[in-house]
mmCIF file of the N, C-alpha and C atoms, coordinates in Angstrom:
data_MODEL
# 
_entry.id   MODEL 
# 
loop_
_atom_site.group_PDB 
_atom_site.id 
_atom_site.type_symbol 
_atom_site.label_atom_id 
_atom_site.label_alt_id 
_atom_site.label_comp_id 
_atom_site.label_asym_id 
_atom_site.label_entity_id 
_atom_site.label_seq_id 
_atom_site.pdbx_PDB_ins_code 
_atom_site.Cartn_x 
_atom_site.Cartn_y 
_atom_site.Cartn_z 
_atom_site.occupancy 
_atom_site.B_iso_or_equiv 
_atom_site.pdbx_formal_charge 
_atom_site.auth_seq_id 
_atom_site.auth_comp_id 
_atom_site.auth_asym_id 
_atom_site.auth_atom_id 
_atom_site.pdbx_PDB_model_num 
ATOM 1   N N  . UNK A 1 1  ? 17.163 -7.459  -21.004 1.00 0.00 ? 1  UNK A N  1 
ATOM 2   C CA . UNK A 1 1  ? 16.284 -7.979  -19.961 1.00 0.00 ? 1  UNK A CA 1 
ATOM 3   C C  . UNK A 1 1  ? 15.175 -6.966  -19.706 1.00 0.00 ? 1  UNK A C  1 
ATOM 4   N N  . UNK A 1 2  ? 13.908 -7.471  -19.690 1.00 0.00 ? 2  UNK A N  1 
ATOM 5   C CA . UNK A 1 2  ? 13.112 -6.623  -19.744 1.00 0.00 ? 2  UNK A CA 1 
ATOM 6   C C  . UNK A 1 2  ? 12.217 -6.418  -18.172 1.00 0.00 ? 2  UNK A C  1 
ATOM 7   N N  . UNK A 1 3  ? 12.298 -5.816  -17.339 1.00 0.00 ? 3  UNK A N  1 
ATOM 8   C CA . UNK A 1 3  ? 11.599 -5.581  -15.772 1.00 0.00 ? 3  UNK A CA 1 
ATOM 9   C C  . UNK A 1 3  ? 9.990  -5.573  -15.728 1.00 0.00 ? 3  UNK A C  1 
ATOM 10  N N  . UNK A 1 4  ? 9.651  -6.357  -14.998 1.00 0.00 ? 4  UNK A N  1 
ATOM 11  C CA . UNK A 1 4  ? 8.012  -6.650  -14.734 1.00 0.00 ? 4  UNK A CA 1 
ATOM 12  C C  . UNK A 1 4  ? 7.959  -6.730  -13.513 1.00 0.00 ? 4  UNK A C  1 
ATOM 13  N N  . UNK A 1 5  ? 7.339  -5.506  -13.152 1.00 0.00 ? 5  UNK A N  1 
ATOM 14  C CA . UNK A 1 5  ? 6.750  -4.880  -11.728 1.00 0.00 ? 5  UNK A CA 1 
ATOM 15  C C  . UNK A 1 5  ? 5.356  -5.151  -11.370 1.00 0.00 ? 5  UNK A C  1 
ATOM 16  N N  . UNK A 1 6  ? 5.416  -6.496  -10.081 1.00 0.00 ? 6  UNK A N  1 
ATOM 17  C CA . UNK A 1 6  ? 3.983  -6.882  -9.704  1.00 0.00 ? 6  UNK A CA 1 
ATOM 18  C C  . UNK A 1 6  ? 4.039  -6.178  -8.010  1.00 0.00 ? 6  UNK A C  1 
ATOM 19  N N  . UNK A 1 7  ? 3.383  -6.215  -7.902  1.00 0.00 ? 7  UNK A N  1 
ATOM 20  C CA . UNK A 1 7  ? 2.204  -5.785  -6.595  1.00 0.00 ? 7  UNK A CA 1 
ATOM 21  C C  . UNK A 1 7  ? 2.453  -6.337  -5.123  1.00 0.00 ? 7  UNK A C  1 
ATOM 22  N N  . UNK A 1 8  ? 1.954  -7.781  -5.646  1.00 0.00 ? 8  UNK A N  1 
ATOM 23  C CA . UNK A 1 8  ? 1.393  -8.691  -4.751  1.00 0.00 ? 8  UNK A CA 1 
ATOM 24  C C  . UNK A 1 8  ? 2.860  -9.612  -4.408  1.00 0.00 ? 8  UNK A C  1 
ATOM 25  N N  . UNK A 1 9  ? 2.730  -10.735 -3.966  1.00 0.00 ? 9  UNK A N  1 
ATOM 26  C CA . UNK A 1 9  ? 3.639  -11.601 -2.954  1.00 0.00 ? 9  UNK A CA 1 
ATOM 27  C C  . UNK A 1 9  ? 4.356  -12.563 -4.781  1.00 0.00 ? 9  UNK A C  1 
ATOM 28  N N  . UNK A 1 10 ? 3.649  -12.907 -5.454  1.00 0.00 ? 10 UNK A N  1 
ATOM 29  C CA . UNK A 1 10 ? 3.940  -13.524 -6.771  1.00 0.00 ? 10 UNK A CA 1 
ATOM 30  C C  . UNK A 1 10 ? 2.838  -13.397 -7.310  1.00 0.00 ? 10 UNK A C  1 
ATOM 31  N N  . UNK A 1 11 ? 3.166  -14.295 -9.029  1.00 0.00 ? 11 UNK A N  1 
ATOM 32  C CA . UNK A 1 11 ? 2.264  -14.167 -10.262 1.00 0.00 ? 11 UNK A CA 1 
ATOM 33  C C  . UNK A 1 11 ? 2.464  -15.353 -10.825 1.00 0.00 ? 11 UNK A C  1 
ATOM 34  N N  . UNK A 1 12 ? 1.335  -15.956 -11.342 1.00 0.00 ? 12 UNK A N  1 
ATOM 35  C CA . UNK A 1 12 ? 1.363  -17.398 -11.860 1.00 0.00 ? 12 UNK A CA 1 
ATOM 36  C C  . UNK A 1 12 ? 1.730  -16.936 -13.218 1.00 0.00 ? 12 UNK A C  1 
ATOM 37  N N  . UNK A 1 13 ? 2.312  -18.120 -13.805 1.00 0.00 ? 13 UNK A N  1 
ATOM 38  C CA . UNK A 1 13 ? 3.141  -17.845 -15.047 1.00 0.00 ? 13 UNK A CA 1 
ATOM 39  C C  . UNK A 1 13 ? 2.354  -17.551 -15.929 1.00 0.00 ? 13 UNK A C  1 
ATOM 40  N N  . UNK A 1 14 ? 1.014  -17.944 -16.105 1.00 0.00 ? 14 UNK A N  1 
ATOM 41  C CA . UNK A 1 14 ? -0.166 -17.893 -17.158 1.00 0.00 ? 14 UNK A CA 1 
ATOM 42  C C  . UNK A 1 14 ? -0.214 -16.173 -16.720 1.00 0.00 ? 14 UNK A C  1 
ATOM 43  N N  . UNK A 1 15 ? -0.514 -15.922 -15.902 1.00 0.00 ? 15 UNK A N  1 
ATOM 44  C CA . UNK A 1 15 ? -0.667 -14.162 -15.446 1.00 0.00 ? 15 UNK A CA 1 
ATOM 45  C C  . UNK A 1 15 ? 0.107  -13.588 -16.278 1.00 0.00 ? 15 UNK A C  1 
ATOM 46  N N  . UNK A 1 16 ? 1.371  -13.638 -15.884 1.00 0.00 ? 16 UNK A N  1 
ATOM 47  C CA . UNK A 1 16 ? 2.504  -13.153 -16.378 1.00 0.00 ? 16 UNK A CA 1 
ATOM 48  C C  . UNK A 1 16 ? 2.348  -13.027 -17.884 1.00 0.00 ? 16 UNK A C  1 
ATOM 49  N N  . UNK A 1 17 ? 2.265  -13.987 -18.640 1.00 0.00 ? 17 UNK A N  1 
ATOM 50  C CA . UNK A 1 17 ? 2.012  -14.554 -20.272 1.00 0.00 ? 17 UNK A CA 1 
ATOM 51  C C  . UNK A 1 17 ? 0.714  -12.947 -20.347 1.00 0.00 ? 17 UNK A C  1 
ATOM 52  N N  . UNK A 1 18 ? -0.255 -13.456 -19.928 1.00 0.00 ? 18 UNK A N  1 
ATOM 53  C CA . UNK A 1 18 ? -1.110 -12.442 -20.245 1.00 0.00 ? 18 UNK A CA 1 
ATOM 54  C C  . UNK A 1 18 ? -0.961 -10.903 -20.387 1.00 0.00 ? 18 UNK A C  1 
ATOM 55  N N  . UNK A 1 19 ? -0.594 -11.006 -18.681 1.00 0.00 ? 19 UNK A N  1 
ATOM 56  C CA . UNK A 1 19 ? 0.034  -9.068  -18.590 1.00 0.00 ? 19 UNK A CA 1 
ATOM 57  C C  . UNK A 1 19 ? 0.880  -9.195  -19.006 1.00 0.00 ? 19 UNK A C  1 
ATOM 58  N N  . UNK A 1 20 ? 1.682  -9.560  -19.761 1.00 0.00 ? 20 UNK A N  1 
ATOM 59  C CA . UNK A 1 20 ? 3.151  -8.719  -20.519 1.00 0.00 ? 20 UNK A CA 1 
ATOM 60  C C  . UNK A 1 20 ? 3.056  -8.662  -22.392 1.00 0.00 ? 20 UNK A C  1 
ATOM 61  N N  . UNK A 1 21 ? 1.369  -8.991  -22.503 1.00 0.00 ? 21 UNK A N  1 
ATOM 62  C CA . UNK A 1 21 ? 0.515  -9.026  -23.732 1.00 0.00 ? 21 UNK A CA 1 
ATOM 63  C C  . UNK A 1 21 ? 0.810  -10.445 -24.709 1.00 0.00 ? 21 UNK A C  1 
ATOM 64  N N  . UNK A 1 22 ? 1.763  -11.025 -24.362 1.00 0.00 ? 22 UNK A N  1 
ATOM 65  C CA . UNK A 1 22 ? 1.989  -12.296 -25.527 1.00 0.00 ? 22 UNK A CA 1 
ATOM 66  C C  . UNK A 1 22 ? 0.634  -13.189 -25.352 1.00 0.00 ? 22 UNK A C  1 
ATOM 67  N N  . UNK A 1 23 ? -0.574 -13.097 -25.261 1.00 0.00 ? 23 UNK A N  1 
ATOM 68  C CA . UNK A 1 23 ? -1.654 -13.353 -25.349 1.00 0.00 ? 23 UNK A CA 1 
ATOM 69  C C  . UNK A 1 23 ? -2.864 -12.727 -24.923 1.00 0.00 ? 23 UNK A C  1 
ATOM 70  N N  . UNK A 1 24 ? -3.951 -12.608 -25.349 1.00 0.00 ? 24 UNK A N  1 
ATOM 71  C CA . UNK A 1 24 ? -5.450 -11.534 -24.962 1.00 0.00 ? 24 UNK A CA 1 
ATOM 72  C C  . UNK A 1 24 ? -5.960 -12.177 -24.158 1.00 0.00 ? 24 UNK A C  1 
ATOM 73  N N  . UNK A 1 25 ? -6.249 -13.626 -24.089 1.00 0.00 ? 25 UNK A N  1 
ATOM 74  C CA . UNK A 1 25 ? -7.407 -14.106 -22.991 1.00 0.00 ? 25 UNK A CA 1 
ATOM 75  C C  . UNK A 1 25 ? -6.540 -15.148 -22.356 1.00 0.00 ? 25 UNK A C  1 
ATOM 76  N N  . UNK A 1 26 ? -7.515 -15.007 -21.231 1.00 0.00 ? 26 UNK A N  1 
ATOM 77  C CA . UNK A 1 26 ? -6.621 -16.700 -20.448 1.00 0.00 ? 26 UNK A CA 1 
ATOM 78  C C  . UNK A 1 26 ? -6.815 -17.740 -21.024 1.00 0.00 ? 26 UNK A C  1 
ATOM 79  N N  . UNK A 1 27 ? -7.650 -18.213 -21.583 1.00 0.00 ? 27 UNK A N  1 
ATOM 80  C CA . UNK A 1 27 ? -7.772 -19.121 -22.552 1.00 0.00 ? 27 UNK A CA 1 
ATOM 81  C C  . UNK A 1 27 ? -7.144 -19.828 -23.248 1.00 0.00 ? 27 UNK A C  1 
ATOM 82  N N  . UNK A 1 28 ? -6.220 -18.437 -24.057 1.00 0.00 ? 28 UNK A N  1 
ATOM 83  C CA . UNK A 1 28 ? -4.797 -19.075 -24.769 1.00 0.00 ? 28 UNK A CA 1 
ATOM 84  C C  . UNK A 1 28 ? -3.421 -19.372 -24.239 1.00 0.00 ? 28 UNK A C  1 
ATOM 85  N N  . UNK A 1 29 ? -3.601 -19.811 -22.768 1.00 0.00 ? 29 UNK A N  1 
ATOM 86  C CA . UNK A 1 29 ? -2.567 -19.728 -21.694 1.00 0.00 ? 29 UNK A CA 1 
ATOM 87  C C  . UNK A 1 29 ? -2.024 -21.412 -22.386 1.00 0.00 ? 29 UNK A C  1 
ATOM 88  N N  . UNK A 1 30 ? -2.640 -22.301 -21.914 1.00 0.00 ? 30 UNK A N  1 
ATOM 89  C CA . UNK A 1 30 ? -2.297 -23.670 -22.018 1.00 0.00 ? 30 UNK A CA 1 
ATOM 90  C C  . UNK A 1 30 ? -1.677 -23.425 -23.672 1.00 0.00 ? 30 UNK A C  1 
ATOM 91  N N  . UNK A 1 31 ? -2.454 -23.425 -24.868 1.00 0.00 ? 31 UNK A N  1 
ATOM 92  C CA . UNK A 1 31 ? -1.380 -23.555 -25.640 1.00 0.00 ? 31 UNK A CA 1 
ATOM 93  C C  . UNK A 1 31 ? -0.482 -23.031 -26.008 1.00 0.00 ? 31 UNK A C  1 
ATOM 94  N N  . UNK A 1 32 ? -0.229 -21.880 -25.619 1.00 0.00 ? 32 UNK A N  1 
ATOM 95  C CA . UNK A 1 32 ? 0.980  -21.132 -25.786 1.00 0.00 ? 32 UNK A CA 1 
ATOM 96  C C  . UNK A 1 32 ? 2.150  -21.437 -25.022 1.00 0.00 ? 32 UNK A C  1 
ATOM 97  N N  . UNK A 1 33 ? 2.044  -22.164 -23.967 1.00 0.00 ? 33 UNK A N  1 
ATOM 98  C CA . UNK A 1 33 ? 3.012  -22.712 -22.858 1.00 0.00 ? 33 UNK A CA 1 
ATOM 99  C C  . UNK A 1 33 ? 3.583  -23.676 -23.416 1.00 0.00 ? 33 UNK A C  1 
ATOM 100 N N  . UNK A 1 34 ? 2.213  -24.322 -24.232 1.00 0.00 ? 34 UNK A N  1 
ATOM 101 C CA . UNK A 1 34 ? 2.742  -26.076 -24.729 1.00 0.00 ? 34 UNK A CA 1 
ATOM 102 C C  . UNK A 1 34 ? 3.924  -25.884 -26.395 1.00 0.00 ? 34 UNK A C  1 
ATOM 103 N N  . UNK A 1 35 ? 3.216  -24.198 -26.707 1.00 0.00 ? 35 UNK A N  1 
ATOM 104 C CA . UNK A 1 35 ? 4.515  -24.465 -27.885 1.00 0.00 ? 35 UNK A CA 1 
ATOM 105 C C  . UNK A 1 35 ? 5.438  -23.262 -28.001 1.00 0.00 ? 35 UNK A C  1 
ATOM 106 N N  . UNK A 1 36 ? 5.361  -23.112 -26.875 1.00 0.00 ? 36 UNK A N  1 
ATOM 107 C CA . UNK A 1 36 ? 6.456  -22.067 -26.906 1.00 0.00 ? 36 UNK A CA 1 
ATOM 108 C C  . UNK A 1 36 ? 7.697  -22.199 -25.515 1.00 0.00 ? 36 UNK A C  1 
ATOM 109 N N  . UNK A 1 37 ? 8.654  -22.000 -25.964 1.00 0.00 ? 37 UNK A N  1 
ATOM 110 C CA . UNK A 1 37 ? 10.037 -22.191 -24.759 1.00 0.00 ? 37 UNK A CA 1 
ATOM 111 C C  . UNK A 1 37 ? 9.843  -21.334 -24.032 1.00 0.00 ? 37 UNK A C  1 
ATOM 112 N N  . UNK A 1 38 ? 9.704  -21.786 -22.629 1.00 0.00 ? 38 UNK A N  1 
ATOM 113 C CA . UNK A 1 38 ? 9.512  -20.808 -21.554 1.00 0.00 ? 38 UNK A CA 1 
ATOM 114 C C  . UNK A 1 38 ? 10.977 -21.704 -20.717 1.00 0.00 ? 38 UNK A C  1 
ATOM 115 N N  . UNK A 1 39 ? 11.430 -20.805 -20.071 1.00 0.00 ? 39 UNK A N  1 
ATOM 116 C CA . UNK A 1 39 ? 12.364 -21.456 -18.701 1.00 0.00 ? 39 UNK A CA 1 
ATOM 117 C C  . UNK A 1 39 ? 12.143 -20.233 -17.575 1.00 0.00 ? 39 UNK A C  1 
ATOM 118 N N  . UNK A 1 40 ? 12.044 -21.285 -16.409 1.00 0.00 ? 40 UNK A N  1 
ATOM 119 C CA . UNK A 1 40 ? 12.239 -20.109 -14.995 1.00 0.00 ? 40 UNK A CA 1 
ATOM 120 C C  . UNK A 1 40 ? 13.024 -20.538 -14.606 1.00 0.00 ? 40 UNK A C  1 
ATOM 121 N N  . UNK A 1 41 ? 14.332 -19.747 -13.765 1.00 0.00 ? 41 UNK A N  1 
ATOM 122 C CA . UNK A 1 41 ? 15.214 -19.599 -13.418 1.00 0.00 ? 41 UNK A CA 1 
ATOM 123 C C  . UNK A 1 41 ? 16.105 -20.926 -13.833 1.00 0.00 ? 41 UNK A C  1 
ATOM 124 N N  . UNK A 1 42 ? 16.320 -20.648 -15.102 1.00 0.00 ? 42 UNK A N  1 
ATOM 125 C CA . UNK A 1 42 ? 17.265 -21.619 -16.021 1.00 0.00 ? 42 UNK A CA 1 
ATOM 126 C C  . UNK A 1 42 ? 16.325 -23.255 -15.930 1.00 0.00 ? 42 UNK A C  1 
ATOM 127 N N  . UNK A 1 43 ? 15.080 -23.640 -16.068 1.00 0.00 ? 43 UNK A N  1 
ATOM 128 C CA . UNK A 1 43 ? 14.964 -24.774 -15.682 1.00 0.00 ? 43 UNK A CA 1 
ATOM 129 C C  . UNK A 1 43 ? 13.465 -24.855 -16.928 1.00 0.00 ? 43 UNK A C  1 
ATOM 130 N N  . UNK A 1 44 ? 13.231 -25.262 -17.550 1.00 0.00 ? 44 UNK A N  1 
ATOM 131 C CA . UNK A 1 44 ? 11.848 -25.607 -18.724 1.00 0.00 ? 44 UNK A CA 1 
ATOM 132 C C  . UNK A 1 44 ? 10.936 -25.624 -17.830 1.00 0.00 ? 44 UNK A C  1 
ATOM 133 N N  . UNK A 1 45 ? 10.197 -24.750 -18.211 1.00 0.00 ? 45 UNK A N  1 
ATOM 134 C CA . UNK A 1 45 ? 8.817  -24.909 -16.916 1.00 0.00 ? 45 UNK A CA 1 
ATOM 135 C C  . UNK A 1 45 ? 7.472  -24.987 -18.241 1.00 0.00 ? 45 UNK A C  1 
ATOM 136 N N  . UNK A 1 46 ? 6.376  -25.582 -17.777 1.00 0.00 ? 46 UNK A N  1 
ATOM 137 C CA . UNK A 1 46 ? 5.010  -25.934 -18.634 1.00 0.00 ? 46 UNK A CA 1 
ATOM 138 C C  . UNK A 1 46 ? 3.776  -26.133 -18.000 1.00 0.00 ? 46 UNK A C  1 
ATOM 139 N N  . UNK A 1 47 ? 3.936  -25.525 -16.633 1.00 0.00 ? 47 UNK A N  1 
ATOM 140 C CA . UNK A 1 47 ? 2.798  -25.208 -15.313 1.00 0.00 ? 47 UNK A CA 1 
ATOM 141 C C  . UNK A 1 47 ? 2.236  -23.917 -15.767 1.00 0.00 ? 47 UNK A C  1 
ATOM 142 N N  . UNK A 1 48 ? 1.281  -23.661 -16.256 1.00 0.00 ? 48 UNK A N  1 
ATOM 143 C CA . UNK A 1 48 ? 0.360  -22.393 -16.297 1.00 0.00 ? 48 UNK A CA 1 
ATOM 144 C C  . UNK A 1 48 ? 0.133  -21.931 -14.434 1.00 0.00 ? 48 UNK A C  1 
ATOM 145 N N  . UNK A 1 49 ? 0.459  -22.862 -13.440 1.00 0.00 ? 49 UNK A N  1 
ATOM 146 C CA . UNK A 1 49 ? 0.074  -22.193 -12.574 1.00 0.00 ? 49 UNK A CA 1 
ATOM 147 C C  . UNK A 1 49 ? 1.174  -21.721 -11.510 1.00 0.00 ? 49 UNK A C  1 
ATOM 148 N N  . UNK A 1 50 ? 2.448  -22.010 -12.368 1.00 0.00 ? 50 UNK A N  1 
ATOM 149 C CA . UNK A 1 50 ? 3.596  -21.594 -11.550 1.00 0.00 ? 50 UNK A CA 1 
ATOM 150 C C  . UNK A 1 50 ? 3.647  -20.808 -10.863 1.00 0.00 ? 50 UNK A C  1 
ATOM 151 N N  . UNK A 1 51 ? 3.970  -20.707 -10.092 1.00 0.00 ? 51 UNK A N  1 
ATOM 152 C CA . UNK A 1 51 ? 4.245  -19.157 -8.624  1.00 0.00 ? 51 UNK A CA 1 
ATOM 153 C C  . UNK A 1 51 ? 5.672  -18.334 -9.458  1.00 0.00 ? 51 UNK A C  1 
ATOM 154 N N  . UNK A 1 52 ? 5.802  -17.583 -9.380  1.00 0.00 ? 52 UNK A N  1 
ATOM 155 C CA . UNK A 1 52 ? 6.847  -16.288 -9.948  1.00 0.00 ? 52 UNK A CA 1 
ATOM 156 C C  . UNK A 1 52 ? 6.791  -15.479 -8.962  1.00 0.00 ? 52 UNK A C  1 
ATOM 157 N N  . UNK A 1 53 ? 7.972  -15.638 -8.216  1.00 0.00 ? 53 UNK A N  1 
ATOM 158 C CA . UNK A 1 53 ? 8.287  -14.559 -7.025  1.00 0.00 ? 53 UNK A CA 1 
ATOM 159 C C  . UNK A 1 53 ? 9.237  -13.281 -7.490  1.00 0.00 ? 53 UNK A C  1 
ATOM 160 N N  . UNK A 1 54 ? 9.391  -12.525 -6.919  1.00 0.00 ? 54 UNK A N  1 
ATOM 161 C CA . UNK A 1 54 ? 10.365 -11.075 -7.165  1.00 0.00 ? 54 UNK A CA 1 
ATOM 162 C C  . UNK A 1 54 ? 11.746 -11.566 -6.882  1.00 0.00 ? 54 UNK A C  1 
ATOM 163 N N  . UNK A 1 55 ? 12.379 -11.317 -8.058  1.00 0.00 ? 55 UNK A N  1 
ATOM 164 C CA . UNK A 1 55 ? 14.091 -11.464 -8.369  1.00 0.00 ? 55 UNK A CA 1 
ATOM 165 C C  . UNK A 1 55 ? 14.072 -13.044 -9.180  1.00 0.00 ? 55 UNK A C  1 
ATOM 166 N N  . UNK A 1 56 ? 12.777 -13.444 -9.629  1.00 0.00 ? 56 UNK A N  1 
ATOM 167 C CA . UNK A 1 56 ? 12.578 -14.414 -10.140 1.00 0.00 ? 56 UNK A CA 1 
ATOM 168 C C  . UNK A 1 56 ? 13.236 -14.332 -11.817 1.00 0.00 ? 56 UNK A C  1 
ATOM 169 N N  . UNK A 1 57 ? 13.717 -15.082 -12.753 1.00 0.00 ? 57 UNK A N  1 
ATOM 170 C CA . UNK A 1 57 ? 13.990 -14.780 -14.097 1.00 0.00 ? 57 UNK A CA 1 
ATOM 171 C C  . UNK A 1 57 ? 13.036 -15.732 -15.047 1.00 0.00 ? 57 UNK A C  1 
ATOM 172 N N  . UNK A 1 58 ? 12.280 -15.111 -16.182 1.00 0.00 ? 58 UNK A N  1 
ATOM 173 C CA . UNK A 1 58 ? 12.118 -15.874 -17.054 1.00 0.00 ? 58 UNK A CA 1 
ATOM 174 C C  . UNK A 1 58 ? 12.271 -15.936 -18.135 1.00 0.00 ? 58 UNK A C  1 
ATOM 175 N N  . UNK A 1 59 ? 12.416 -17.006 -18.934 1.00 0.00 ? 59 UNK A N  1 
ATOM 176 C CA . UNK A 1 59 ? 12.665 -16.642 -20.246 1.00 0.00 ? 59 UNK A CA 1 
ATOM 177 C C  . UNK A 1 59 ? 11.691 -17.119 -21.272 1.00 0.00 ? 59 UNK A C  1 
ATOM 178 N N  . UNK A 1 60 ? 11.254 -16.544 -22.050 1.00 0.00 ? 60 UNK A N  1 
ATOM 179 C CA . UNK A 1 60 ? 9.946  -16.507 -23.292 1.00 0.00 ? 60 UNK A CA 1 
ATOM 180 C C  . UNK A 1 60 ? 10.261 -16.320 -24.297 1.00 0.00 ? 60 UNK A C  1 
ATOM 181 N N  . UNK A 1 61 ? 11.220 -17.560 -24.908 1.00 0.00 ? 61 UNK A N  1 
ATOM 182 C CA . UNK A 1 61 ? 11.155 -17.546 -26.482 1.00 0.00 ? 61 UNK A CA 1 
ATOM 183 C C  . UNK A 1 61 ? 12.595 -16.408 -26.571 1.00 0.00 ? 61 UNK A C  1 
ATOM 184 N N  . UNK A 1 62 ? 13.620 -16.335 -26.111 1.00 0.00 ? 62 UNK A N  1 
ATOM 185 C CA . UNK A 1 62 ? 14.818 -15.701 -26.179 1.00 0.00 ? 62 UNK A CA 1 
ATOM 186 C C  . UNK A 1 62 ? 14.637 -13.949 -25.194 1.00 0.00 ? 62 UNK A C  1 
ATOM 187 N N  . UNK A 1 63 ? 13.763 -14.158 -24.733 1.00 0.00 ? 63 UNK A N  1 
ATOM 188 C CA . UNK A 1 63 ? 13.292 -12.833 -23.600 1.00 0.00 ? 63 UNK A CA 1 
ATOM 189 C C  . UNK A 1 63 ? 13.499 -13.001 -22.629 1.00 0.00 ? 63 UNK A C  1 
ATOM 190 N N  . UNK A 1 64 ? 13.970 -12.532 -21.736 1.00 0.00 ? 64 UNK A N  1 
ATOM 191 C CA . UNK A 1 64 ? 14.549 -12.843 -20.291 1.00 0.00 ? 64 UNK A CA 1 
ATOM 192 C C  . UNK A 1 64 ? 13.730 -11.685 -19.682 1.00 0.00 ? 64 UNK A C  1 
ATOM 193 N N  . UNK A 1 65 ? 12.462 -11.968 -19.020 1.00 0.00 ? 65 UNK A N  1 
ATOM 194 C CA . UNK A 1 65 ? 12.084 -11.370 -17.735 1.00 0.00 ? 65 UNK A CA 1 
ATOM 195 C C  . UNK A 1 65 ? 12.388 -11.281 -16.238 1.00 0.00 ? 65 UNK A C  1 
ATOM 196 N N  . UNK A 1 66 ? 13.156 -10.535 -15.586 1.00 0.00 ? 66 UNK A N  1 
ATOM 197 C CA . UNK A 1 66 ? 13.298 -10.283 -14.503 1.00 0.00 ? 66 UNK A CA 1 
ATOM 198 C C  . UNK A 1 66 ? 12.051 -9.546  -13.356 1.00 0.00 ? 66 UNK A C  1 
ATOM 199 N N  . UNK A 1 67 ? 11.618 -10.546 -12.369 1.00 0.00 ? 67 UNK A N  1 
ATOM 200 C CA . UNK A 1 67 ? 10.550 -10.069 -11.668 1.00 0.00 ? 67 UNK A CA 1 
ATOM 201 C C  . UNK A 1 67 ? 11.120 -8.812  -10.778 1.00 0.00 ? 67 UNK A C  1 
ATOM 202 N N  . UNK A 1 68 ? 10.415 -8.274  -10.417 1.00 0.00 ? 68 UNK A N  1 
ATOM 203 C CA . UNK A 1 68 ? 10.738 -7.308  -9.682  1.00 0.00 ? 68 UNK A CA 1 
ATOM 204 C C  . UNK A 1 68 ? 9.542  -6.605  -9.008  1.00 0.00 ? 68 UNK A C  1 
ATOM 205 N N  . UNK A 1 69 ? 9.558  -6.050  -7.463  1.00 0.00 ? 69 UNK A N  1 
ATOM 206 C CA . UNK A 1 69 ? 8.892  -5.281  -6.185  1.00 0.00 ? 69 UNK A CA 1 
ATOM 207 C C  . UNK A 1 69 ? 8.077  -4.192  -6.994  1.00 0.00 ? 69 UNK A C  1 
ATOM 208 N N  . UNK A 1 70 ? 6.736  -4.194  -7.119  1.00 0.00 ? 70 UNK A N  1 
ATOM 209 C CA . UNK A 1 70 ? 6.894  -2.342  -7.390  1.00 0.00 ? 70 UNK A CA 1 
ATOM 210 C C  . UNK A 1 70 ? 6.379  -1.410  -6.237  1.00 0.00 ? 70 UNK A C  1 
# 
């Protein structure tokens, strides 16, 4: 499980995609969502604008991100 330390109150899932590098521009947010397995907290998610709160889990293609306070 890999820890991703945000800031603020949450992070939209497209954010997330970006800062944790599995894509360079926002741009490539929508199709990368559309072909790649994402789940938040055990459930298929395909909202680029999802909210991701702290103690939140996601998973990206067999990666399990755990949100977390920094």
């Amino acid at each position: 499980m890999v820890s991703i330390k945000i800031h603020t109150e949450y992070i939209t899932l497209g954010q997330l995609i970006k800062f944790i590098g599995l894509i360079d521009s926002g741009s490539q947010v929508k199709f990368f969502i559309a072909n790649n397995n994402i789940t938040y907290n055990g459930v298929e998610e395909k909202r680029r604008g999802k909210k991701i709160y702290v103690n939140d889990t996601i998973v990206i293609n067999n990666t399990k991100y755990l949100i977390t306070k920094e």
